[in-house]
Steps between C-alpha positions, in 0.01 A plus 500: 500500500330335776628391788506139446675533174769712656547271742535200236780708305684587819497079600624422174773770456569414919531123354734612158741664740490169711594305245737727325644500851498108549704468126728734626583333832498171295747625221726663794550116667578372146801776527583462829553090398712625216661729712593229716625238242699822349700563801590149546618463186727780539672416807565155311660668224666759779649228639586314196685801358672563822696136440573566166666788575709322778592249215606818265706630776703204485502445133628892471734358706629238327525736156695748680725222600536345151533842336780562710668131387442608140669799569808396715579185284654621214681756714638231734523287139686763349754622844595082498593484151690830536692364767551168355609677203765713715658167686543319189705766351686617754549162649516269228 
């Protein structure tokens, strides 16, 4: 192989790794972008999530507190009529 020759493979394998090297630093911005736009996007939905769990908090709230009615109203339904029961016939 003569010298010149060598020389012309080693320029264009010198310029494949260049460009190999370019696409690579080119396809690496394209994921940084993404990268980018994907982190936004989650502390959007971080934050969204965050208030809708505020909201549950309360709403767990509020079912405790109606569980709690549906519980205790019979009882307190049931204790009245008992002692309305008792004054009418002991003091009727």
């Amino acid at each position: 192989m003569s010298k010149n020759s060598w020389n012309d493979l080693q320029d264009s394998r010198l310029a494949a790794i260049e460009e190999s090297c370019k696409e690579t630093s080119e396809r690496l911005a394209s994921i940084d972008k993404t990268l980018s736009v994907n982190t936004e996007l989650l502390d959007i939905h971080i934050k969204r999530t965050n208030l809708l769990e505020e909201q549950m908090s309360e709403v767990k709230a509020h079912v405790i507190k109606a569980e709690f009615l549906t519980k205790a109203l019979p009882w307190a339904i049931g204790i009245v009529s008992a002692l309305t029961a008792l004054y009418w016939r002991f003091y009727s």
